[in-house]
Every structure is written in C-alpha cells, then in structure tokens.
N, C-alpha and C positions, 0 to 999 in steps of 0.2 A: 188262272193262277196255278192250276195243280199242274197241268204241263210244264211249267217253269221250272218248280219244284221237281220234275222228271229233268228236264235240261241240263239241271245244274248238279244232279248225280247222277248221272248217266256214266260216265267212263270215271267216274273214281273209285277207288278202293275202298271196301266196305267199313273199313275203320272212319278211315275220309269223312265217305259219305253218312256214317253216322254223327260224325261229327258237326258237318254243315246242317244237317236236318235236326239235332238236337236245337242249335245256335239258330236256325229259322225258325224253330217252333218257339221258343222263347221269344224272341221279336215279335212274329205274330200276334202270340199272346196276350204281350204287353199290349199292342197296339187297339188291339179289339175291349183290352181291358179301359182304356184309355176312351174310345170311343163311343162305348157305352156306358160308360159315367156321366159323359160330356152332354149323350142323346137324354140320360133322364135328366138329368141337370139341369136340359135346357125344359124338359115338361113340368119339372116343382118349379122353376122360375116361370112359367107359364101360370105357375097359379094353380096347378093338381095337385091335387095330395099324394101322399104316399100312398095310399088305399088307393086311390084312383089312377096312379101308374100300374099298380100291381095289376087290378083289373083288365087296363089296359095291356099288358105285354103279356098277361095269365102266368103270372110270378106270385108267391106269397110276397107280404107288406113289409118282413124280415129282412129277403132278398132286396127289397128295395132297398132299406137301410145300407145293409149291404154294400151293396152296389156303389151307392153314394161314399160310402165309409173307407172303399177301397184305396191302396197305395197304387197311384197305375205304375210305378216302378218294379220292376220284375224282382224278387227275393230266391234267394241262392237256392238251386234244386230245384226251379218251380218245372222249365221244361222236359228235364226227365222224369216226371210224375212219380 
C-alpha cells in the first residue's frame, strides 16, 4: 500500500503532491474509521461487553464507547491534523 502512495507522487509538484496525500490521508482515515466500528460492532453483537472488548484489543472501556459513538464520515480539517 505505501508504494502506491510513492507511485502516485512521484513526479508531481510538491503543492500537487501534497495535495493528493492530504485527500488520501483523509480517505484513509475515514475508511479504517469505518472499519473499526464495524469489527467492534460486530464483537458487542456477539455478546461482549464493552469491558470485555476493551480487554480484548487493550483499549480503556471509554475508547470503546467511543469508538462505537463515532461519525465514520470524515469532518472538515480532520486529515491535515
């Protein structure tokens, strides 16, 4: 995956190219945000508790909340940090 991400700025101008890596980290982001909502999602529907994902992934019970609570749609500014 990170070669790609070299592929695809490789010969562009560094304005460019920070442009495209901005607009990929955000995607990204969303995506993995999305996916892991989805992975504990599918473990409380399983029947674990919050405590007992936490456990599992050695997260505080918070973050679980969290986690679960999240918008997976990306909010303005998120990928330039």
């Amino acid at each position: 995956m990170l070669d790609a991400i070299d592929a695809l700025a490789a010969n562009e101008p560094p304005a460019s190219r920070a442009r495209q890596l901005t607009e990929l980290l955000g995607e990204v982001q969303a995506r993995v945000r999305q996916e892991r909502k989805q992975a504990v999602r599918e473990m409380h529907d399983s029947g674990l508790t919050y405590r007992q994902i936490a456990a599992e992934l050695g997260i505080s019970f918070g973050r679980v909340r969290q986690i679960l609570a999240e918008d997976t749609e990306p909010t303005e500014g998120t990928a330039d940090g």
